[in-house]
C-alpha positions, 0 to 999 in steps of 0.5 A: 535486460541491462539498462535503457539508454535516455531516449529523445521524447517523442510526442508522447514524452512531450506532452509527459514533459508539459504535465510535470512542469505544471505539476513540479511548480504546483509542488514548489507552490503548495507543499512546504508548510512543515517549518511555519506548522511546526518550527521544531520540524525544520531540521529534521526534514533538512537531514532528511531530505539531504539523506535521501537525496544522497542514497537515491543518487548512489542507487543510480536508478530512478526515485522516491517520492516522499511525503509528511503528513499531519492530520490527512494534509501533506505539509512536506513532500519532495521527489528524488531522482527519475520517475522515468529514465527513458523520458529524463523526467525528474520524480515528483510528489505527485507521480503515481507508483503501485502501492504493493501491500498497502493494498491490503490495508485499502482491503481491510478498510473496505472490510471494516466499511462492510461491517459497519454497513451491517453487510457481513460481521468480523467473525462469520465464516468466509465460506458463507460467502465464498464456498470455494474456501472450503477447498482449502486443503490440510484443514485439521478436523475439529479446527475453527472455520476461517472467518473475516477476523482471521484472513485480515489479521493473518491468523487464518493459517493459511500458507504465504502463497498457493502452489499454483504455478502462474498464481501471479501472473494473468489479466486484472479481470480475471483475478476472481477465477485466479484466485478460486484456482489458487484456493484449490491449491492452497493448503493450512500450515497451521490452526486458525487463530493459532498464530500469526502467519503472512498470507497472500492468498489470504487476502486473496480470498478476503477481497473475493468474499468481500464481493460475494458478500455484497454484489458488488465489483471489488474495484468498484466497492473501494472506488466508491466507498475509500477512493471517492470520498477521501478524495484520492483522485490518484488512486486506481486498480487500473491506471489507464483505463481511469485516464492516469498513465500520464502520472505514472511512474515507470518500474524498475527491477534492479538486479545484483548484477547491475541490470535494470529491467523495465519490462516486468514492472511495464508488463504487469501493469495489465495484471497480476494473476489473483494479486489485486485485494492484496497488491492491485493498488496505485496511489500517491504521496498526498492520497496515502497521507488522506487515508492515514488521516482517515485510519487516525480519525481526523475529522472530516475524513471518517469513513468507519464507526470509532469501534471499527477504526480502533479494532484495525488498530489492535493487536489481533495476533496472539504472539505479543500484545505490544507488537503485531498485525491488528486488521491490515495493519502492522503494528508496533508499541513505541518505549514512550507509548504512543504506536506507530501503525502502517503496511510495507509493499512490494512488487516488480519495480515498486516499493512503498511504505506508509507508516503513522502515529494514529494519536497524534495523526502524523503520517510518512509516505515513500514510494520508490519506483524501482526494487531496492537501494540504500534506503530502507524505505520502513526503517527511514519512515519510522525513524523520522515520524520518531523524530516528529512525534519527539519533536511534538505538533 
C-alpha cells in the first residue's frame, strides 16, 4: 500500500481535532518541570529534544511520543510529527500507542502480584495450572518441569515462536484457544534453566497459567490489580471497547521501498492471534513513567512486597550476572554501578521502549507509532537516562 494522501476531517476528525487541542494546551500547561526540578537537566532535554525532532521529520512518517519521568511523575514530555497522517493531527504525549513487548513486563508484574497474594509460587510447574503445557513437544526425559521462574526469565527453553501458521493473527477473545493450539506446536530448543532464549510462546503460556491459576480473566486481572491502582487510565487490551480509540495513535508500517501501510496496524487492532500476555498492551508516555515509578519502589505506587519487586530486578539468566533478563525485565550493570532495567516492543505499526534506573527512579518512555526510522528508540533512552543519572537529581 503506498502512502495515504491527508484527507479533510469529517465529523469524526472534527471531534479528534477538538480533544487534542484540550490535550496539546493541557500538555503546554502541565509538563515542563524538568529545569525547575533539576537545573543540570536543562540542556540535555534541549539536545534531546532537538535530536528527535530532527530524525522524526527526516523519517517523514508519523511520530514519537516521548517522556522523562522522576520518581512515577512526568516532568518532560513532548510529541514529535503525526499521530495520524489522514486526519494531520500533531502527535502528542498524551496519544495512545500499543506497547509490544513491554506487555511482557505488565505480565510479569501481574505474576509477581499472584506470588505475593499466595495464589502460585515462582517455582511451581506451569503444568499445575495449564496441563496443555505438557504438550510442548522435544522435552529431553529427565529435564526439569517448566515453572513460573522460567517462562518470565526466558529460560523455559522454549522456541521464539510456534510453528503454527496464523499463530498471530485472529480475535482478542480468542487468544486462550490460540495459545493451547500453539502450544501443541511448540517445541524445547533447549533444557530448562539451561540458558537464556527469547520466547513469545513463553509468555504466552505464562498469561494462560496465570488465569487458570486464579479464575480469573487475564485482562481483567491487570485492570484491577496494575491498571487501576496505578492510575493508568490510558492503559487498555482493548482500546475501543474501554472508550479510548479517540486517543489512539494510528500505526504505520513503513517499508524499504517507501510504501507506508495503515492497513496492518489498523487491522490487528481486533487482535493478534495468542499475542495478548506478550504484546496485547496500549499505553502512554505518563502511564509507563507510573509503572516504572512502581517497579523502583516509589511510595505510594507499591504494588509488590521488596522481595518480589528486587527478584524482577535480578539477573535470573545464567550467562552473565551483570547482563541479562531478571523476570520480565531486561537488565543491564552500568561501569558506575548503578542499572538500568526496561523492555523494548514491537509490533505492526508501533515501537516503544521503556527503560529506567530503579535506584534513582528515573525513567524514559518512547513510543513511536510507525516501524522504524533514524531513531533507535533504545539506544536513544538509554543514552539520555545516562546523561541524567550523570547529571544527578
Amino acid at each position: 500500500m503506498t502512502v495515504r494522501r491527508c484527507a479533510a476531517p469529517g465529523a469524526r476528525g472534527a471531534r479528534a481535532i477538538v480533544l487534542w487541542l484540550v490535550l496539546a494546551l493541557t500538555w503546554a500547561v502541565f509538563v515542563d518541570e524538568a529545569s525547575a526540578q533539576q537545573p543540570g537537566w536543562g540542556a540535555i532535554l534541549e539536545r534531546f529534544e532537538g535530536s528527535l525532532a530532527s530524525e522524526v521529520a527526516d523519517d517523514q512518517v508519523a511520530g514519537i511520543a516521548a517522556g522523562v519521568a522522576v520518581d512515577g511523575d512526568l516532568v518532560w514530555a513532548r510529541g514529535f510529527g503525526m499521530a495520524d497522517r489522514a486526519e494531520s493531527a500533531p502527535m502528542l504525549p498524551s496519544h495512545i500507542s500499543r506497547t509490544g513487548s513491554i506487555s511482557k513486563t505488565v505480565t510479569a508484574v501481574l505474576m509477581m502480584v499472584l506470588v505475593d497474594q499466595g495464589v502460585i509460587d515462582l517455582d511451581d510447574p506451569v503444568t499445575d495450572y495449564l496441563p496443555e503445557f505438557a504438550d510442548v513437544a522435544a522435552r529431553r526425559p529427565g529435564t526439569p518441569a517448566v515453572t513460573f521462574r522460567h517462562l518470565a526469565s526466558h529460560t523455559a527453553g522454549l522456541i521464539r515462536e510456534p510453528r503454527l501458521d496464523g499463530a498471530a493473527r485472529g480475535p482478542i477473545d480468542g487468544w486462550r484457544e490460540k495459545t493451547v493450539e500453539s502450544l501443541r506446536n511448540t517445541a524445547y530448543d533447549s533444557v530448562p534453566g539451561g540458558r537464556y532464549q527469547y520466547s513469545n510462546i513463553g509468555f504466552g503460556a505464562l498469561g494462560l497459567a496465570l488465569e487458570r491459576a486464579t479464575g480469573r480473566d487475564f485482562m481483567a486481572m491487570v485492570k484491577e490489580e496494575i491498571f487501576e491502582p496505578l492510575g493508568m487510565t490510558g492503559s487498555s487490551f482493548r482500546i475501543a471497547a474501554d472508550g479510548l480509540d479517540e486517543r489512539l495513535a494510528a500505526g504505520y508500517v513503513n517499508r524499504r521501498d517507501g510504501s507506508i501501510d495503515a492497513e496492518q496496524p489498523a487491522r490487528e487492532h481486533a487482535g493478534r492471534g495468542y499475542k495478548v500476555p506478550n504484546g496485547g498492551v496500549y499505553s502512554t508516555v505518563a502511564d509507563l513513567a507510573r509503572f516504572a515509578g512502581a517497579l523502583s519502589g516509589v511510595p505510594g505506587l507499591q504494588l509488590l512486597t521488596e522481595e518480589s519487586r528486587r527478584a524482577m530486578l535480578s539477573v535470573a539468566t545464567p550467562e552473565d550476572p551483570d547482563r541479562g533478563y531478571g523476570l520480565g525485565l531486561s537488565l543491564r550493570r552500568n561501569d558506575d554501578g548503578s542499572w538500568t532495567a526496561g523492555h523494548g516492543g514491537s509490533v505492526a505499526g508501533y515501537t516503544a521502549t521503556l527503560q529506567f534506573d530503579p535506584e534513582a527512579r528515573i525513567a524514559v518512555v518512547l513510543l513511536r507509532n510507525y516501524q522504524s526510522g533514524a531513531t533507535n528508540l533504545g539506544g536513544a533512552a538509554m543514552g539520555l537516562l545516562e546523561e541524567l543519572r550523570a547529571a544527578g537529581r
